[in-house]
N, C-alpha and C positions, 0 to 999 in steps of 0.2 A: 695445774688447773687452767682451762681455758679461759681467755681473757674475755670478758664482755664488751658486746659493742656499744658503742656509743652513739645512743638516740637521739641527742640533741641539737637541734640545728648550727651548723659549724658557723664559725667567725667569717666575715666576708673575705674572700680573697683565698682562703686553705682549698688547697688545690689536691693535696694528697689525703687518705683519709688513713687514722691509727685506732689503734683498741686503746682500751683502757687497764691502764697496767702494765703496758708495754713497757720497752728498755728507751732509752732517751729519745726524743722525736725528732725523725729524718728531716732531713734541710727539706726548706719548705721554699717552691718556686713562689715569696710573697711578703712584698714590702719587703725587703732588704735582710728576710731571715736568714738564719743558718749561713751557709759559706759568702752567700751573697753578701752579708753584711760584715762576714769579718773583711771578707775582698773589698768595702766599703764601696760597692757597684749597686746601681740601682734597679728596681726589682723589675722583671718582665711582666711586660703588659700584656698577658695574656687574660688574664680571670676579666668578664664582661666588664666589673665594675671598676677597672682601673683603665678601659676607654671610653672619651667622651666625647669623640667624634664617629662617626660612621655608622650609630645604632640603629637608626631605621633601612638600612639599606640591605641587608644581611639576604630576605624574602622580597627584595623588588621583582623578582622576574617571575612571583608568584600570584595565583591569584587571590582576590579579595578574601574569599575565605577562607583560604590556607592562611593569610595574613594575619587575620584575627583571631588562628589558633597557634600560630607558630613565632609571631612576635615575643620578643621577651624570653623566651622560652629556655632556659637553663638547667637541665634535669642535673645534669652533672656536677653543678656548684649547690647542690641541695642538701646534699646528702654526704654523712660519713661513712658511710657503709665500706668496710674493707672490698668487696667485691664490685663496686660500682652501682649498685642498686638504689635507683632514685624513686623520686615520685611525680607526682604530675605538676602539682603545683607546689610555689613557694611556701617554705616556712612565714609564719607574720614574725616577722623580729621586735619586738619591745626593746628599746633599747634608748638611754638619752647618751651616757657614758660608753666612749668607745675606748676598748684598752689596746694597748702594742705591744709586741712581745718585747721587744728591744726599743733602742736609741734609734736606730738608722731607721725602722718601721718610722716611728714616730719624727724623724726628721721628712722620714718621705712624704709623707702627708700631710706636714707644712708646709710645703714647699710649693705647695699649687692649691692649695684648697680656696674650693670646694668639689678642685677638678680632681681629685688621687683617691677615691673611693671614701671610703670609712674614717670619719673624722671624729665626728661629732652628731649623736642624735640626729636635730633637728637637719640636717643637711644629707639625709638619706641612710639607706640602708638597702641591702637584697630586696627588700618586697615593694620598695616603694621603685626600684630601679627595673624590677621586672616591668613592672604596669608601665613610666616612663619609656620605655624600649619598644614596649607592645604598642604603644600610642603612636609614635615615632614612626612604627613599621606602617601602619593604617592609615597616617595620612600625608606619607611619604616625605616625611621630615630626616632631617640628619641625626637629631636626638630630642629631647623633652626634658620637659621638668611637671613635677606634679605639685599642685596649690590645695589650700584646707577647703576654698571653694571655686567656683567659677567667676565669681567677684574678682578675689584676690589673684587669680589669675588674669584679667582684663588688667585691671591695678600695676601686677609687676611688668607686666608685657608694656605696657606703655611708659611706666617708670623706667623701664631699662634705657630707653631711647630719648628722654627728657629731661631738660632741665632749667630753672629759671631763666625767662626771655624766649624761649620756644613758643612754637606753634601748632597748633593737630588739630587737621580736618577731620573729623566725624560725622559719619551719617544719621540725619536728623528721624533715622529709627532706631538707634540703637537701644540696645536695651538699659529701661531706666537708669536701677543703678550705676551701669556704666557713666549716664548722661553727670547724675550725683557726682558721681567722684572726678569729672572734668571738671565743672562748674564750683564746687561746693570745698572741692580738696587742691587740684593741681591749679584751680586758679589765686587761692588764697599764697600761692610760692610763686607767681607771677607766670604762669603758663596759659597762655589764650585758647581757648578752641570754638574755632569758626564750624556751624553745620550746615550741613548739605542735603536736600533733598535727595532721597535714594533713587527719585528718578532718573535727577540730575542727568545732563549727555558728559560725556567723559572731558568736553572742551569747557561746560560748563562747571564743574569743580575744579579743572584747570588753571580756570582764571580765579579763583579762590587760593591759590598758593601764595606763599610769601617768599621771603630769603629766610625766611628763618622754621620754615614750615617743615619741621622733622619726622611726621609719621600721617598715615593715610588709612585709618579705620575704617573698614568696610563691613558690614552684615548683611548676609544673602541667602537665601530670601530673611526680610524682616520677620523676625516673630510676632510682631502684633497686628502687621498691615499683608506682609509676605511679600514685597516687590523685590525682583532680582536686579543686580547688578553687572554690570560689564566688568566683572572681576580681571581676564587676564590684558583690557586696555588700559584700565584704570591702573593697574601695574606698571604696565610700561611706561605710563606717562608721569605717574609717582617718582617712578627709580629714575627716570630722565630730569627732573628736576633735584635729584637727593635725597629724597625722603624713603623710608620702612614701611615697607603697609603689615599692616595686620589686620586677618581678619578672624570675626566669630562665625565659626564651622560649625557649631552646637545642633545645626539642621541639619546637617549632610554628612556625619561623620560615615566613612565608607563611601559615599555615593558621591562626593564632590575631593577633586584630589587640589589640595588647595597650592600647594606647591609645584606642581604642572600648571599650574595658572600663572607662577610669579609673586607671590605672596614670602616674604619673608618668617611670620609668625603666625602660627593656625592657633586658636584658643579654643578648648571646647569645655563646657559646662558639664562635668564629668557626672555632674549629681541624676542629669537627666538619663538620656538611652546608654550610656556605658555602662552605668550604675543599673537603670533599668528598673528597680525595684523601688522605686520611692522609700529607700533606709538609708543615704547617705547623702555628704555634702563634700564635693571636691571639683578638682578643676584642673584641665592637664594643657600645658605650652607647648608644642611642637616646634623648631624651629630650622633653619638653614645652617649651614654650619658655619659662617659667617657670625650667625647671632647669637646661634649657644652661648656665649660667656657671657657675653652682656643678659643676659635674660635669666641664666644660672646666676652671674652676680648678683641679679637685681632681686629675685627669690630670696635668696641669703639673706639678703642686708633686711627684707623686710621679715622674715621670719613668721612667715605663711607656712607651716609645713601640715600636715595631713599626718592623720594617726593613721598606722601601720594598720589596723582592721578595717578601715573605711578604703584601703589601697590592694585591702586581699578581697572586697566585696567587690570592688570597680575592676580587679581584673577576672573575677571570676565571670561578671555579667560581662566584660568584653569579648571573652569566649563564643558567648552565644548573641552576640551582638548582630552577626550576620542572617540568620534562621528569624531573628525578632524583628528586625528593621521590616526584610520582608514581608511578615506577617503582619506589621503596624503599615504597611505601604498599601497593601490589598484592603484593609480595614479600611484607612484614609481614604483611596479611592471608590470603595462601596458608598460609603457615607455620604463623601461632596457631589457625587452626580445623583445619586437620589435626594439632596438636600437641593442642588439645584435645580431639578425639575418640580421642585415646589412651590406655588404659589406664595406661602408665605415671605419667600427669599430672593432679594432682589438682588445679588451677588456672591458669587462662591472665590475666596481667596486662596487660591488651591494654583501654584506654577506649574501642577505635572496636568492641570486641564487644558483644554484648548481655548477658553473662556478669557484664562487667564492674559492680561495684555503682554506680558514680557515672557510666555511662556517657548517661546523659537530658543530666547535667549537662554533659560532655565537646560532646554533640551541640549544644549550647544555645551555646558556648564555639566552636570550632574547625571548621572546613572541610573539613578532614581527618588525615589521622594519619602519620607519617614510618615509619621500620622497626624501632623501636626497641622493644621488648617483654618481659615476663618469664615466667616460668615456676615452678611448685613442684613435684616430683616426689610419688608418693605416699609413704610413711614404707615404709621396709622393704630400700632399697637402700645395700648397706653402701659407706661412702667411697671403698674401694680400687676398687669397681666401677665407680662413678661416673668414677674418674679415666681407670679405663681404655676408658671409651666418649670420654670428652674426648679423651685423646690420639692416638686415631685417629682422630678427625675429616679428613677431606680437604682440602674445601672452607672450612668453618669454621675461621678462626683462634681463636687465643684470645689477647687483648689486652684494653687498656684505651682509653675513649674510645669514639667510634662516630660514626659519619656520613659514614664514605667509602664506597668502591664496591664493598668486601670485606666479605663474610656474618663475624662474631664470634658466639661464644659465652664465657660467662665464668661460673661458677661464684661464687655472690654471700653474704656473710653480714648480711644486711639490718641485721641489730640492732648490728652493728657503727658503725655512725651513727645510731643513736638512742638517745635521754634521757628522753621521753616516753611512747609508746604504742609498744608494743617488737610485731613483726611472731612472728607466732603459727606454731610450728616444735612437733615433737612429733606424738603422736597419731596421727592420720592423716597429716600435712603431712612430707615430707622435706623434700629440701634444694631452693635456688633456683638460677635459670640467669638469665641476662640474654641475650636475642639482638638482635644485629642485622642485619636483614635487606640482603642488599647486594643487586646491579645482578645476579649471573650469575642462569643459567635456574632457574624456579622446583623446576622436575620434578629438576635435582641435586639441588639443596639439600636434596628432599624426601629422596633417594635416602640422604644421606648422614646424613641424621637417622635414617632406616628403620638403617642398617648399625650405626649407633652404639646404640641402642637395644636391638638382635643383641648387640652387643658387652655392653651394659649387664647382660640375660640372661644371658649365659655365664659371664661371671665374679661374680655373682651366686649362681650355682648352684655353679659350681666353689671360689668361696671356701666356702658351706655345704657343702657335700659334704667340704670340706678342715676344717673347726671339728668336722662330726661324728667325722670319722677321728680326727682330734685326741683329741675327748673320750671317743671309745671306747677309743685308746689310753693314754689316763689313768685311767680306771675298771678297765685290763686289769691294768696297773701296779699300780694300788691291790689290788685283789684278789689277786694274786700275792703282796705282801707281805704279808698278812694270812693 
């Protein structure tokens, strides 16, 4: 009787594929099986998941979007198929318990972990290494690691590099939570961190260094304010003192290559445009190969790891991460230049405009620009008004986060995250909006911004018209008693 094949996704590292029911199973080129291990010789690194240097480099001389579809890419370790017949994407491996055929498997895997593949659950697996590889490859790191969110990826990345009596300059836009866990976590173990205005000149953060000043966080453009930085000066003058920098890439994945800058560690908020769909929460470390182990270790020890379905959705939306970025870049830029020919809007925070003050710099920096952008109304429009053009929005949600396939708007208090150089409200400037440009037609969107806008009018007019009634009817009052 013919033997059946074997459907199931193989163990990591089985490099040959068998039936079932077969006669004893052929020496296996893996972890120290079969001859290898009686030779008590250690196993060839050939299978992807038993290298942990050199994974984004495989597609360097390719382009962007060959990058985002060929990163990661293992058809061949997929699949059992006696014939070689794979499929396109990874199995999701569920898995906490990793077993060994033998001793020497299991001696080899001790002997470096979490660098020798398949350990342990939480310290990876095939699908979670695929997505790691594909990140690697897109923003020209030497390898990755992937986090349960984009938090606990800012978190290890800087843990890696810190330790009681340190010091870490951050830029006073970072994003909140991150600001949290400087302040609220790493200073409670004695770690300082001094902020920086993201305008800052590069001599100015400079002289903010210490002797003990071990890492240089940079975020470019800001998500809440959008100002760019001098990313590959601020490098050199970092690494010339001794310090790491790391930055948050979360805006330009693809379009800013942060390791042609000098940037030691790229962090990106995988829940946003990789993920793409607003259904998951993750966060992937890109790093130099210098860093890898420190920042692998530093993963480990906190035990951040991402469920294997939230790592098969982030690579699935990475795929088409190229085709969406540009369709959320032409949205972006429909929206900011009809928002800034509006009277209502006394500035558009947009780095791919011309408007923009640091936008030479931006253009020097990045490829292009995602849908992510903000907004200042002019001074004069009272709160309750505001609300009520928000809540009738259609199209536009209002939430937090950004980088899925739905248009958001969000009502922003800038200064509410800084300690610094405090964003300038008053005067002429009202209040700020934050948009994100999604995937439907541009001419809605427009539509629904025109209506809201109407809306903004009306009750504008109607609450003064209501404050005059009011104060006529208290002057009528006053008078009558008198």
């Amino acid at each position: 009787m013919a033997a059946a094949f074997v459907a199931c996704p193989p163990a990591a590292g089985i490099a040959t594929r068998r039936l079932a029911a077969a006669a004893p199973a052929p020496d296996r080129p893996y972890k120290g099986g079969g001859a290898a291990a009686a030779a008590g010789q250690p196993p060839l690194p050939t299978h992807s998941s038993l290298r942990s240097t050199g994974k984004g480099s495989e597609w360097a001389a390719y382009g962007p979007n060959t990058k985002v579809i060929k990163g990661g890419h293992h058809p061949e370790e997929w699949s059992t198929d006696p014939l070689g017949r794979s499929v396109v994407n990874p199995p999701v491996y569920h898995a906490s318990t990793v077993t060994f055929p033998n001793v020497a498997a299991l001696r080899y895997a001790a002997s470096d972990w979490p660098f020798t593949g398949m350990w342990y659950g939480r310290h990876g697996n095939p699908t979670t290494w695929a997505l790691e590889e594909a990140f690697a490859t897109i923003e020209g790191g030497d390898n990755a690691c992937v986090t349960g969110s984009g938090v606990a990826a800012v978190n290890a990345a800087l843990l890696a590099f810190l330790e009681t009596g340190d010091h870490v300059l951050m830029t006073d836009a970072v994003y909140d939570p991150s600001r949290g866990f400087c302040d609220k976590f790493l200073g409670r173990f004695g770690v300082e961190t001094t902020y920086y205005s993201p305008t800052s000149s590069v001599e100015e953060v400079a002289a903010l260094f210490r002797d003990n000043t071990k890492v240089l966080f940079v975020e470019s453009p800001a998500s809440l304010s959008f100002e760019v930085m001098d990313v590959p000066a601020l490098a050199t003058m970092a690494h010339a003192k001794g310090a790491k920098v790391i930055i948050d890439n979360t805006w330009g994945p693809m379009f800013l290559q942060p390791f042609d800058l000098g940037v030691d560690v790229s962090i990106n908020a995988a829940t946003k445009y990789i993920g793409g769909h607003s259904d998951l929460m993750l966060g992937l470390i890109a790093t130099t190969r210098e860093c890898y182990r420190a920042v692998k270790s530093s993963v480990a020890e906190l035990g951040c790891p991402p469920g294997s379905d939230d790592c098969y959705l982030a690579l699935r939306g990475l795929r088409t991460l190229g085709v969406r970025l540009r369709a959320h870049e032409v949205a972006g830029y429909t929206l900011a230049r009809w928002l800034e020919a509006r009277p209502e809007v006394a500035r558009i925070m947009h780095p791919g405009l011309e408007s923009h003050p640091q936008h030479e710099l931006w253009k020097a920096q990045f490829s292009g620009a995602c849908g992510l952008f903000g907004l200042q109304l002019v001074a004069g429009f009272p709160q309750a008004a505001l609300d009520e053009m928000l809540d009738g929005m259609k199209l536009f949600s209002m939430g937090f986060s950004w980088g899925g396939y739905e248009s958001l708007i969000l009502q922003n208090a800038i200064n509410s995250a800084r300690s610094v150089k405090y964003w300038e409200y008053g005067g002429e400037l009202g209040q700020t909006l934050r948009i994100h440009a999604g995937l439907e037609d541009a001419e809605d969107l427009l539509a629904d911004l025109e209506a809201g806008f109407a809306r903004l009018h009306a009750a504008t007019a109607r609450i003064a018209a209501e404050e005059r009634a009011a104060a006529e009817a208290s002057t009528t009052a006053a008078t009558s008693e008198t």
